[in-house]
PDB file of N, CA, C and O in Angstrom, chain B, residues numbered from 101:
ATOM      1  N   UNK B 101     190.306  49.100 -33.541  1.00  0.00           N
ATOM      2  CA  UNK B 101     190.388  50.447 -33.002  1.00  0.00           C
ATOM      3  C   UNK B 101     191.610  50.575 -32.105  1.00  0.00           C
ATOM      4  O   UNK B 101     192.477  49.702 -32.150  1.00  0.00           O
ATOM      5  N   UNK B 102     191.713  51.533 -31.360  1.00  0.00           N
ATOM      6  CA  UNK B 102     193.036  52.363 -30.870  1.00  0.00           C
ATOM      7  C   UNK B 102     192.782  51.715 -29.687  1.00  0.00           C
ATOM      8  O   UNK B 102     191.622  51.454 -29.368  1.00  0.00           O
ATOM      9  N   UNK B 103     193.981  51.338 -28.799  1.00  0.00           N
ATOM     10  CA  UNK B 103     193.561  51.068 -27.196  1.00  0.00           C
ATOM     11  C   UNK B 103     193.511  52.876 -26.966  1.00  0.00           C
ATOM     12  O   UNK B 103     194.029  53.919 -27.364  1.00  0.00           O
ATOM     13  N   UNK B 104     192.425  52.305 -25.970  1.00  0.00           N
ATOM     14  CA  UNK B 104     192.296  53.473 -25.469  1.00  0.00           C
ATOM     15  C   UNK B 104     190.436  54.124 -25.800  1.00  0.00           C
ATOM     16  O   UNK B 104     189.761  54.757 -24.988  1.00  0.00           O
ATOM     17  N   UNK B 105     189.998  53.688 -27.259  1.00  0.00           N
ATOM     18  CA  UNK B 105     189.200  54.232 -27.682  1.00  0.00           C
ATOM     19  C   UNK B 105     187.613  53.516 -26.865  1.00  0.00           C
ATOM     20  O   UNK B 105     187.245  52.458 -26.356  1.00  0.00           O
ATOM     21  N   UNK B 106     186.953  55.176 -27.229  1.00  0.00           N
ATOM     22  CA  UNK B 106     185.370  54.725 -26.069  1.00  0.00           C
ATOM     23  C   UNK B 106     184.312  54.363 -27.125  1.00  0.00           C
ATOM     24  O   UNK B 106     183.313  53.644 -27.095  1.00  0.00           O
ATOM     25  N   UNK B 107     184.800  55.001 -27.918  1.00  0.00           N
ATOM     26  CA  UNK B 107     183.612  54.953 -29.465  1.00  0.00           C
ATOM     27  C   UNK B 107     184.120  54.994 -30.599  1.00  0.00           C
ATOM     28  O   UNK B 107     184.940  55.904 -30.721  1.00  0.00           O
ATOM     29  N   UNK B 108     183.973  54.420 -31.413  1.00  0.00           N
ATOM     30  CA  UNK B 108     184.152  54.140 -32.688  1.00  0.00           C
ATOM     31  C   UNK B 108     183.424  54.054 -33.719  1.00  0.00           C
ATOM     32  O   UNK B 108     183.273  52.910 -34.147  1.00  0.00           O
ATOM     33  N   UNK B 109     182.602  55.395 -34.610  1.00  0.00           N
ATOM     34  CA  UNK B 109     181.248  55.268 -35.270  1.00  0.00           C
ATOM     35  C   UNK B 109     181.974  55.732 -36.669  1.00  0.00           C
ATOM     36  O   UNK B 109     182.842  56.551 -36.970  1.00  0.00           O
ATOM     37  N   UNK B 110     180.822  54.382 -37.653  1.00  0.00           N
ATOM     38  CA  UNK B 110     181.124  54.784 -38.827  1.00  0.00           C
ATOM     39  C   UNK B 110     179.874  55.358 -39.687  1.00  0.00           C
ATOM     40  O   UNK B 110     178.721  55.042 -39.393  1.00  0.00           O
ATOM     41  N   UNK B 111     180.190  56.256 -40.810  1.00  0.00           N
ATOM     42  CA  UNK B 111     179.271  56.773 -40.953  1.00  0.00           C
ATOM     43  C   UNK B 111     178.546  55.807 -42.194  1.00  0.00           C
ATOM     44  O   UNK B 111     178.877  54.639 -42.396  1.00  0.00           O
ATOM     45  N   UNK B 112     177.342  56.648 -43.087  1.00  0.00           N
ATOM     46  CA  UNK B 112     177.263  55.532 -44.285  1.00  0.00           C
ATOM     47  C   UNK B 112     177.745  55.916 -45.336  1.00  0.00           C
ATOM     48  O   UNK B 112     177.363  55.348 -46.359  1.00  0.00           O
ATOM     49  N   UNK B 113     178.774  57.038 -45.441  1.00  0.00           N
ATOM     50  CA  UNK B 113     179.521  57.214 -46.428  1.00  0.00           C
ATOM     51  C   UNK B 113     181.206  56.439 -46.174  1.00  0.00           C
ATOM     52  O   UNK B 113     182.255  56.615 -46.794  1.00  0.00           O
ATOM     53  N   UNK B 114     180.938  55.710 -45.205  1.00  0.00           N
ATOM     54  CA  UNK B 114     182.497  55.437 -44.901  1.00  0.00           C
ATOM     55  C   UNK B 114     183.270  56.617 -43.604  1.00  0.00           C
ATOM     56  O   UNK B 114     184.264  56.341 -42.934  1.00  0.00           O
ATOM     57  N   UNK B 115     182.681  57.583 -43.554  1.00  0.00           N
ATOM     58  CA  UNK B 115     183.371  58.385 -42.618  1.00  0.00           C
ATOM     59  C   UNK B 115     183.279  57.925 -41.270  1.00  0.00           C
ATOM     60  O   UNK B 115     182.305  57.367 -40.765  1.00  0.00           O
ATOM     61  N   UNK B 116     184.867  58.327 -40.474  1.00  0.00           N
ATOM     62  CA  UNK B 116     185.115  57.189 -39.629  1.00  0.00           C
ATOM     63  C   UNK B 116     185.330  58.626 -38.570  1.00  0.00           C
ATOM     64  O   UNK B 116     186.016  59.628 -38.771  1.00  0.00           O
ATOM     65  N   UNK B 117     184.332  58.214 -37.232  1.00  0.00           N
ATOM     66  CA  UNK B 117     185.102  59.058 -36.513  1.00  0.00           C
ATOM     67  C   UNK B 117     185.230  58.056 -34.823  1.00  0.00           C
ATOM     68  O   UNK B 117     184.618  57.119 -34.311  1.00  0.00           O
ATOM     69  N   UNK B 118     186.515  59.034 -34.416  1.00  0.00           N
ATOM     70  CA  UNK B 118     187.047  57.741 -33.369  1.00  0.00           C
ATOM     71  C   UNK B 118     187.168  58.713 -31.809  1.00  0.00           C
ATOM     72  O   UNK B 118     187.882  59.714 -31.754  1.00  0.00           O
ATOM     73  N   UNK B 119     186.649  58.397 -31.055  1.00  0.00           N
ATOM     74  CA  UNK B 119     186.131  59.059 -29.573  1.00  0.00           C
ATOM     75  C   UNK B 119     187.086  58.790 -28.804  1.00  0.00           C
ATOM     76  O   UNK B 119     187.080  57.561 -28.870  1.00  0.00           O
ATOM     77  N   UNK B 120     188.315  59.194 -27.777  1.00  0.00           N
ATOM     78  CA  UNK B 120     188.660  58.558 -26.649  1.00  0.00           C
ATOM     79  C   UNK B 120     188.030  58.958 -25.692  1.00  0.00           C
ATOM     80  O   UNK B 120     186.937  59.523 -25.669  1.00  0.00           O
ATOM     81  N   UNK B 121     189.059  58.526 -24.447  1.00  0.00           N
ATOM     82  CA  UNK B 121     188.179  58.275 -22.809  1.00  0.00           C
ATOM     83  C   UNK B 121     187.892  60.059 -22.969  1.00  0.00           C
ATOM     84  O   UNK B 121     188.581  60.829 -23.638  1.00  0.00           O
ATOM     85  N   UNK B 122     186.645  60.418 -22.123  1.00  0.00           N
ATOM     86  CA  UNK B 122     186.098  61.371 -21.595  1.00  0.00           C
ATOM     87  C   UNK B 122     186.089  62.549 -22.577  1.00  0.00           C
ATOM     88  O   UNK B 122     186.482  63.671 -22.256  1.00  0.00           O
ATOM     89  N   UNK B 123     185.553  62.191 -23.960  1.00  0.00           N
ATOM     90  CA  UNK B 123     185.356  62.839 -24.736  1.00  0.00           C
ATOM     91  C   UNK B 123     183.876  63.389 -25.075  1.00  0.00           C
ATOM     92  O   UNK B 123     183.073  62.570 -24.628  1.00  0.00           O
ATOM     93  N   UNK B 124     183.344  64.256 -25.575  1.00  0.00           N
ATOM     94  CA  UNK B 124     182.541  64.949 -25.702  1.00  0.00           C
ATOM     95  C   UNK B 124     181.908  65.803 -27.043  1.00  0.00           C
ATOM     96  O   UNK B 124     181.873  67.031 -27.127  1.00  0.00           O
ATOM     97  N   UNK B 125     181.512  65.019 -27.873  1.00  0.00           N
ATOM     98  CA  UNK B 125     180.701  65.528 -29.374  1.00  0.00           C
ATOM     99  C   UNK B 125     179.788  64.903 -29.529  1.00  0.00           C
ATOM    100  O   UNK B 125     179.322  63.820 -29.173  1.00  0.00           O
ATOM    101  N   UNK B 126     179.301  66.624 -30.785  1.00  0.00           N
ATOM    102  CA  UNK B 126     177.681  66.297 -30.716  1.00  0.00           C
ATOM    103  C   UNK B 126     177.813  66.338 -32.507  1.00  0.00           C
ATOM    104  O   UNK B 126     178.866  66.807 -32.939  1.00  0.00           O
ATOM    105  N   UNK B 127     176.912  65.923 -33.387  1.00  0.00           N
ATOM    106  CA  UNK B 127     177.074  65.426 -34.908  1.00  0.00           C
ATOM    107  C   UNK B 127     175.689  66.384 -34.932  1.00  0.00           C
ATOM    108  O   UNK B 127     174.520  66.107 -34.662  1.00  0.00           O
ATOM    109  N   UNK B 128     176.268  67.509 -35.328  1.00  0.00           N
ATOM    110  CA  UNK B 128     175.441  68.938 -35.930  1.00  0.00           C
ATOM    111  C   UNK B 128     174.675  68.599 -37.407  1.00  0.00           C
ATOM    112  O   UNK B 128     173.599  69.139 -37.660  1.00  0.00           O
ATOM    113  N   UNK B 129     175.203  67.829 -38.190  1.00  0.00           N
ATOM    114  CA  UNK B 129     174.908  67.428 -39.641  1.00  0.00           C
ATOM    115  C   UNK B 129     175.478  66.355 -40.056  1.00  0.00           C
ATOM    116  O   UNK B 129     176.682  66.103 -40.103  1.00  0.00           O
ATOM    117  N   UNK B 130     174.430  65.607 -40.415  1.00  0.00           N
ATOM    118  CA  UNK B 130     175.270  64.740 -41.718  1.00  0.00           C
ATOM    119  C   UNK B 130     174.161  64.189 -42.911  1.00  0.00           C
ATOM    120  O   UNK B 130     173.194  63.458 -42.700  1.00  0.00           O
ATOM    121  N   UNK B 131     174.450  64.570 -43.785  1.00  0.00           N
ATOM    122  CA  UNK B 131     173.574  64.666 -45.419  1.00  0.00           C
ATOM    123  C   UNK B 131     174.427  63.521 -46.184  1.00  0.00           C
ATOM    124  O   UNK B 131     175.469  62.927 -45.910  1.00  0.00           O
ATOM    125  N   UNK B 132     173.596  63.482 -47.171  1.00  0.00           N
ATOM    126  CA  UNK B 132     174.333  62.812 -47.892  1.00  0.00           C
ATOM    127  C   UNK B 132     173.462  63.183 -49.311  1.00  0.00           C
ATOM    128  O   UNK B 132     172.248  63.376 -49.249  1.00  0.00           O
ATOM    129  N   UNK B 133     174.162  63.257 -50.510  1.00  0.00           N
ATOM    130  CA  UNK B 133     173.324  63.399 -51.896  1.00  0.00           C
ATOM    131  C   UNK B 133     173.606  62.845 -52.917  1.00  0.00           C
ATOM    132  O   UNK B 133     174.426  63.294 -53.718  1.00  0.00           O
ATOM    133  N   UNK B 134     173.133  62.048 -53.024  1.00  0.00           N
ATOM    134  CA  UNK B 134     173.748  60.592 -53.686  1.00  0.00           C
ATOM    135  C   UNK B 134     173.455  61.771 -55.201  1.00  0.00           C
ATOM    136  O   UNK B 134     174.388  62.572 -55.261  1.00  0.00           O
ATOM    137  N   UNK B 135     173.018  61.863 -55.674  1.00  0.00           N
ATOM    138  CA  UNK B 135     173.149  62.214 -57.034  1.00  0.00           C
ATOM    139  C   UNK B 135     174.008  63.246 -57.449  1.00  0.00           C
ATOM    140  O   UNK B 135     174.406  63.319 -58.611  1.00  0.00           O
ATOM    141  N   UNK B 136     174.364  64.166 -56.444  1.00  0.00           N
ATOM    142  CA  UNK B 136     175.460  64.482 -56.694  1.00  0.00           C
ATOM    143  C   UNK B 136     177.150  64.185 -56.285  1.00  0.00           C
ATOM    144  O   UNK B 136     178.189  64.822 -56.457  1.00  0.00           O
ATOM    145  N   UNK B 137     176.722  62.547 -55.503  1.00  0.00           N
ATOM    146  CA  UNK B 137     177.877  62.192 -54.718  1.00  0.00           C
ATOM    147  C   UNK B 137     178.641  63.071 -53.891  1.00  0.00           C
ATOM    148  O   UNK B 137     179.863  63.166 -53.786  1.00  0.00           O
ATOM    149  N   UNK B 138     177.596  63.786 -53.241  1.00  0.00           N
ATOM    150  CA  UNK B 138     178.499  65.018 -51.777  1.00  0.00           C
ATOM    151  C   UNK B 138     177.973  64.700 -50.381  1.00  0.00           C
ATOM    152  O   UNK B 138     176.830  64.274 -50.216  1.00  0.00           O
ATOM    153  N   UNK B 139     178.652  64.869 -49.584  1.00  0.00           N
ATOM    154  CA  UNK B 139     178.325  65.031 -48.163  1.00  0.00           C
ATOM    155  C   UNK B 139     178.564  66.114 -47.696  1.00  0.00           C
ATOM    156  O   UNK B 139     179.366  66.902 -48.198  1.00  0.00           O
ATOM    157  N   UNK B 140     177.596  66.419 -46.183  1.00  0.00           N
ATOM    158  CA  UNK B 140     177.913  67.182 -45.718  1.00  0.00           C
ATOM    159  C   UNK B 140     178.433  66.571 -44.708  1.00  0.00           C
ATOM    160  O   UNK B 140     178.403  65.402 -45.093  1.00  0.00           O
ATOM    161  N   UNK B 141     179.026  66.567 -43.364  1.00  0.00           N
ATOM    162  CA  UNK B 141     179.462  66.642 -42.165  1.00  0.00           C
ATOM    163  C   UNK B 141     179.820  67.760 -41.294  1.00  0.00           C
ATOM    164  O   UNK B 141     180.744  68.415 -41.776  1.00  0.00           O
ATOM    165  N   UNK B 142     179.284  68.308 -39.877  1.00  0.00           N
ATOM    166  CA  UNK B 142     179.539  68.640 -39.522  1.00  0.00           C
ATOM    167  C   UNK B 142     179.195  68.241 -38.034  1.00  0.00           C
ATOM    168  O   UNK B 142     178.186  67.679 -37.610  1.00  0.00           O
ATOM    169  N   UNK B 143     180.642  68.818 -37.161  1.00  0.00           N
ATOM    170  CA  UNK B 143     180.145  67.934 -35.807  1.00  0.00           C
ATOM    171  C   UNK B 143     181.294  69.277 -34.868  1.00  0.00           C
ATOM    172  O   UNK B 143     182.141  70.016 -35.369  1.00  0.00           O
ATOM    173  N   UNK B 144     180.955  69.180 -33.720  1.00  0.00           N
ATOM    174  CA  UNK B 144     181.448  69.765 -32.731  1.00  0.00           C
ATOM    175  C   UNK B 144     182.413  69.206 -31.803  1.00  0.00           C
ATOM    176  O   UNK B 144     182.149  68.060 -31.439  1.00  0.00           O
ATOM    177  N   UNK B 145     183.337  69.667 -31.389  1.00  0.00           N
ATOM    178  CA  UNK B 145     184.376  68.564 -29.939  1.00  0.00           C
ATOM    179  C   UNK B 145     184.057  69.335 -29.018  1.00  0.00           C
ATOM    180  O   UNK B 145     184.249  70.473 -29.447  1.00  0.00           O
ATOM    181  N   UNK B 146     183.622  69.378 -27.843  1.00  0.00           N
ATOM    182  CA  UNK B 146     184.012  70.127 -26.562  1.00  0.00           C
ATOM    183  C   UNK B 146     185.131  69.629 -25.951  1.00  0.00           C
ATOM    184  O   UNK B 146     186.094  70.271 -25.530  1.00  0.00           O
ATOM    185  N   UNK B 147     184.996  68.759 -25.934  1.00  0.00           N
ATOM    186  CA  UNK B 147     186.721  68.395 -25.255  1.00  0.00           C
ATOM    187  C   UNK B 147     187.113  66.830 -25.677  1.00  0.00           C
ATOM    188  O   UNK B 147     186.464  65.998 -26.311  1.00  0.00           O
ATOM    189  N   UNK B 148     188.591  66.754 -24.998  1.00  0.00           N
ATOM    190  CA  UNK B 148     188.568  65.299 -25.555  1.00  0.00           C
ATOM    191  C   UNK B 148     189.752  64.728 -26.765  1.00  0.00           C
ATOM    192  O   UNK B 148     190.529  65.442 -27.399  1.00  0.00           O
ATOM    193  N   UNK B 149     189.629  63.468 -26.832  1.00  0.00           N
ATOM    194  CA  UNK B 149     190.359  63.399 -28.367  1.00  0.00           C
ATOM    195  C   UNK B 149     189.370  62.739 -29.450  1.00  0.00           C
ATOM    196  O   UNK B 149     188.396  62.019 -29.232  1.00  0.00           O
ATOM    197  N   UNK B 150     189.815  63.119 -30.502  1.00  0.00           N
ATOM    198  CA  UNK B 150     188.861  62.956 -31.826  1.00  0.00           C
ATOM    199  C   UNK B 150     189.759  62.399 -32.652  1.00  0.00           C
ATOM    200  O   UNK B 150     190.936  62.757 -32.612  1.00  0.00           O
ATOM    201  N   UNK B 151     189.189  61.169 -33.760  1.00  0.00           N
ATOM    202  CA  UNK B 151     189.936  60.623 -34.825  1.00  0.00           C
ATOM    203  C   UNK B 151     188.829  61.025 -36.016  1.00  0.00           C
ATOM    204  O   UNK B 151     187.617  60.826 -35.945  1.00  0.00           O
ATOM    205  N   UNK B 152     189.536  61.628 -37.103  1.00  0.00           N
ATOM    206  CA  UNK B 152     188.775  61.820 -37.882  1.00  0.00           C
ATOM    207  C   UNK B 152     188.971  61.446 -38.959  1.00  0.00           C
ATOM    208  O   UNK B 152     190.155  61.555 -39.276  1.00  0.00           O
ATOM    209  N   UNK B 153     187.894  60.752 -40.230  1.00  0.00           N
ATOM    210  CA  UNK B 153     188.472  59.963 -41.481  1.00  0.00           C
ATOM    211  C   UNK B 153     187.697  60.146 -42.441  1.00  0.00           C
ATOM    212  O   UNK B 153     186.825  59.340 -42.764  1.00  0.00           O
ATOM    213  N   UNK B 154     187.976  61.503 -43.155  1.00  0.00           N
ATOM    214  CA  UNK B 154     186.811  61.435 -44.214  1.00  0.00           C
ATOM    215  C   UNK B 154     186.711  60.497 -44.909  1.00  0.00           C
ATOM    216  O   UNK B 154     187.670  59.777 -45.186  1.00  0.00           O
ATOM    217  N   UNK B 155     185.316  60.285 -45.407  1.00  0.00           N
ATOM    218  CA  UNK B 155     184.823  59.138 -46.219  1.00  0.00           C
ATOM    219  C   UNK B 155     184.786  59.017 -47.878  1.00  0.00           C
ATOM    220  O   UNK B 155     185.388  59.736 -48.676  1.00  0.00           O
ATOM    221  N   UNK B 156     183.920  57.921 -48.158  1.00  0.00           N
ATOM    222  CA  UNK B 156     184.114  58.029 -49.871  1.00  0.00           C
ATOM    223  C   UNK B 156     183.871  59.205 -50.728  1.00  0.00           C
ATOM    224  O   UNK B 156     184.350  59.326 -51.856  1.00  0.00           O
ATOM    225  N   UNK B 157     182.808  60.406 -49.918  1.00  0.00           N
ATOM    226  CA  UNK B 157     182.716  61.544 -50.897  1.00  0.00           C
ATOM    227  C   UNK B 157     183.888  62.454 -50.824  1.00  0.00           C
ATOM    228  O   UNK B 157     183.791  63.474 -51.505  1.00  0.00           O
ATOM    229  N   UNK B 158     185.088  62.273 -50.062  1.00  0.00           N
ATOM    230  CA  UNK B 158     185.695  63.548 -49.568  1.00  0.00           C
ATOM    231  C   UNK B 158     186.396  64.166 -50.143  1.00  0.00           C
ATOM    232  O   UNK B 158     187.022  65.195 -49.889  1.00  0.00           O
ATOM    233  N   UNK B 159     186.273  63.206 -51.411  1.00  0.00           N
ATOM    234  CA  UNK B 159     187.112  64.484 -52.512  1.00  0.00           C
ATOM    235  C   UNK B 159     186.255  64.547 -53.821  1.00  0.00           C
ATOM    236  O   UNK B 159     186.602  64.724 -54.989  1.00  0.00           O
ATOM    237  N   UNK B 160     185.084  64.354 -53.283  1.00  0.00           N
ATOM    238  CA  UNK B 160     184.223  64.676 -54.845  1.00  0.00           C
ATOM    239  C   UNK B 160     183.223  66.548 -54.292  1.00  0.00           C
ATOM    240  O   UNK B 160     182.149  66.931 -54.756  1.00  0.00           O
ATOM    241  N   UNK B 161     183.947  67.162 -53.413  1.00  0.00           N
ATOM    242  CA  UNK B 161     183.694  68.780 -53.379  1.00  0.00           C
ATOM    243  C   UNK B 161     182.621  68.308 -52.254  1.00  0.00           C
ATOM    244  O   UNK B 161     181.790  69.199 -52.078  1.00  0.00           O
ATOM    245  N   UNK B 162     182.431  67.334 -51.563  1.00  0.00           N
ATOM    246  CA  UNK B 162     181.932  67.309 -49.954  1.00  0.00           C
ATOM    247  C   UNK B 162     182.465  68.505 -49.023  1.00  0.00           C
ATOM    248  O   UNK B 162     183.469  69.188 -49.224  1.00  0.00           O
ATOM    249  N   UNK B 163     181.433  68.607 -47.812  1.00  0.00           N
ATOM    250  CA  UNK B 163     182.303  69.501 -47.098  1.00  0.00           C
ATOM    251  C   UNK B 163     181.943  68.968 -45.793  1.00  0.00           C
ATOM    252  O   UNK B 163     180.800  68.706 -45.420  1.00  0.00           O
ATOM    253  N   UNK B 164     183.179  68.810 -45.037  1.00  0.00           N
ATOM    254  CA  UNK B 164     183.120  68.001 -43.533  1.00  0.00           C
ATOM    255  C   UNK B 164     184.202  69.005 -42.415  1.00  0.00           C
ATOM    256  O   UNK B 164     185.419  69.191 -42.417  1.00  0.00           O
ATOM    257  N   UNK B 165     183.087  69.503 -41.524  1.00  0.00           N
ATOM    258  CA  UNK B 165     183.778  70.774 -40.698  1.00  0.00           C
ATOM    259  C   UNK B 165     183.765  69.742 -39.241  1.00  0.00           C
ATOM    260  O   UNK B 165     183.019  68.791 -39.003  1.00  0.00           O
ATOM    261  N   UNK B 166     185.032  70.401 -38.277  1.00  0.00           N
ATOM    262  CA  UNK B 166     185.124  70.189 -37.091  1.00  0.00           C
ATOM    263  C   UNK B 166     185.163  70.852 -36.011  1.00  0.00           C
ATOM    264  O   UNK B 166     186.288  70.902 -35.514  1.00  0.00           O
ATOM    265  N   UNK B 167     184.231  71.465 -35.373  1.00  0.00           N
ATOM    266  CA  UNK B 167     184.313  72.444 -34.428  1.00  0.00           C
ATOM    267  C   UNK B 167     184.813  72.632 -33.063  1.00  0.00           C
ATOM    268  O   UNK B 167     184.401  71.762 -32.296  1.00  0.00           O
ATOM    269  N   UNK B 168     185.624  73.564 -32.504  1.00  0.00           N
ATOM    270  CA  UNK B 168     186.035  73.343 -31.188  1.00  0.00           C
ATOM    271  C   UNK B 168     185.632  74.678 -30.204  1.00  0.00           C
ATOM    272  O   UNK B 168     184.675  75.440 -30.343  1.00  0.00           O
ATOM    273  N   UNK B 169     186.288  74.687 -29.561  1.00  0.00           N
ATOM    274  CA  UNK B 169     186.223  75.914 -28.374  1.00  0.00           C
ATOM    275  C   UNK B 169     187.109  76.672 -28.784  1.00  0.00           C
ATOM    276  O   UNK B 169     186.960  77.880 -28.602  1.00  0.00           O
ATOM    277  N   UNK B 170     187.978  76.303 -29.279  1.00  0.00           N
ATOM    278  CA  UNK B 170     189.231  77.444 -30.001  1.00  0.00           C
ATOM    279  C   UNK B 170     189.519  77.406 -31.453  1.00  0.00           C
ATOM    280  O   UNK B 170     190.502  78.101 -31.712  1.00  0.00           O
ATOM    281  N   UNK B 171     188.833  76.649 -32.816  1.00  0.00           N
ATOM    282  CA  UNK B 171     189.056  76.718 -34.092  1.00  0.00           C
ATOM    283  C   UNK B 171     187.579  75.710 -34.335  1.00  0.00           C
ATOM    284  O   UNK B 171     186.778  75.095 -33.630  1.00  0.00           O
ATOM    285  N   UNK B 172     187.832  76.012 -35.906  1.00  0.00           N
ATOM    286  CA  UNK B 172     186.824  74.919 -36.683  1.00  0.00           C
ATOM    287  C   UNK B 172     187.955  74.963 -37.977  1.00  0.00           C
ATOM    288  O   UNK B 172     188.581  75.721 -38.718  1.00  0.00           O
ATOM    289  N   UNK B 173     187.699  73.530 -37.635  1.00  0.00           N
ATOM    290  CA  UNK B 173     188.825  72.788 -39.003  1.00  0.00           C
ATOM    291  C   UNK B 173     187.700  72.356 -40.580  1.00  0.00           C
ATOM    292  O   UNK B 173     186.687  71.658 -40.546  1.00  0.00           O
ATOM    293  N   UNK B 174     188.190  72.901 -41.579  1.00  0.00           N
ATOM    294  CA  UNK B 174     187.222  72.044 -42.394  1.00  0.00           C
ATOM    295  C   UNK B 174     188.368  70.896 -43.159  1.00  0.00           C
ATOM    296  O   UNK B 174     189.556  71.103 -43.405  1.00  0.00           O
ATOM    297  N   UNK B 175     187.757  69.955 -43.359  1.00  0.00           N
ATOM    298  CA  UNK B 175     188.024  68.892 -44.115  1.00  0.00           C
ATOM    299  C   UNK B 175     188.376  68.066 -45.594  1.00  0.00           C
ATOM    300  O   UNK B 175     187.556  67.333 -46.147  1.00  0.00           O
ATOM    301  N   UNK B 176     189.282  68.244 -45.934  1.00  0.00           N
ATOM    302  CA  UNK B 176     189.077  68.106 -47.590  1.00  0.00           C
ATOM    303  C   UNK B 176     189.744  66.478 -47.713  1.00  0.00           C
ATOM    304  O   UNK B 176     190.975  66.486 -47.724  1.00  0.00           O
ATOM    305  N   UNK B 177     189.191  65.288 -47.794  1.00  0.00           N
ATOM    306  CA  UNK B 177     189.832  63.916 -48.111  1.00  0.00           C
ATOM    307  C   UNK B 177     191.306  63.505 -47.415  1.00  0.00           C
ATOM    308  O   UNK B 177     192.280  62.991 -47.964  1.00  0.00           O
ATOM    309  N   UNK B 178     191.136  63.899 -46.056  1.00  0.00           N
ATOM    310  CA  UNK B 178     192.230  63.279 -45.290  1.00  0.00           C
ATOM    311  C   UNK B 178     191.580  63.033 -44.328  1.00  0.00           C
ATOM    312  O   UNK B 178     190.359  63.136 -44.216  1.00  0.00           O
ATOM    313  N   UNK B 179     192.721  62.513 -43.165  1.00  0.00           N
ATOM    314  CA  UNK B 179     192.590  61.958 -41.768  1.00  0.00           C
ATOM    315  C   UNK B 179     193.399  62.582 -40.681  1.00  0.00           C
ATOM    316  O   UNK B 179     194.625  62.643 -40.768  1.00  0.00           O
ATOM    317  N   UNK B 180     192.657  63.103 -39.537  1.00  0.00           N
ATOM    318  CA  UNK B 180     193.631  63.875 -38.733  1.00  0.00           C
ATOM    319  C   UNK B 180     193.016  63.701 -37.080  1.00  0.00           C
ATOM    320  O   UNK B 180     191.799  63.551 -36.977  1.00  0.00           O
ATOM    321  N   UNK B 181     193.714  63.717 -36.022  1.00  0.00           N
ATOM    322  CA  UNK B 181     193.634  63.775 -34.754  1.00  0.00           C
ATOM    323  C   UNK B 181     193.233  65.237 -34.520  1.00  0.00           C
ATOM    324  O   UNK B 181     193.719  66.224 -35.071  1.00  0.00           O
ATOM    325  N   UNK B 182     192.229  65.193 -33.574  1.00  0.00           N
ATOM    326  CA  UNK B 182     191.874  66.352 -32.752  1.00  0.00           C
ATOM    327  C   UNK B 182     192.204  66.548 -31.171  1.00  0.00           C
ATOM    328  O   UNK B 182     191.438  66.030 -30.358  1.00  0.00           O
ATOM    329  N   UNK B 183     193.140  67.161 -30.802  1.00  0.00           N
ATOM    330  CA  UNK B 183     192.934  67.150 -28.882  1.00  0.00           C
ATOM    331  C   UNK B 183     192.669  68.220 -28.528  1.00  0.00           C
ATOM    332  O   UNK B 183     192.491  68.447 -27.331  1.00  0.00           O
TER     333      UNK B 183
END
């Protein structure tokens, strides 16, 4: 993990999300449907920094949203920083 990082949780699809100091999220959803190989994800930031890594479904039409105080990002099979 990152110096710096407070948490580091992986999910069981592989989705990786990465917490620094004095950060603040809550994990609204997470599904999984194996028979149709989709996930859902969805999670909230109140503040803070966020690492985010969609997992093995993220490009089989999964949908993984990120919510803030000023946008909600949705997710399609990449990796991106939140501050």
């Amino acid at each position: 993990s990152e110096p710096g990082t407070k948490l580091h949780v992986r999910l069981l699809d592989q989705t990786v999300i990465t917490l620094g100091p004095n950060s603040e999220v809550v994990l609204d959803d997470f599904a999984i449907n194996p028979a149709a190989n989709t996930a859902e994800v969805s999670l909230k930031l109140s503040r803070g920094l966020l690492r985010f890594v969609g997992g093995k479904h993220a490009e089989t039409g999964s949908r993984y949203q990120v919510r803030t105080p000023v946008s909600t990002i949705g997710v399609r099979g990449t990796a991106f920083d939140v501050k």
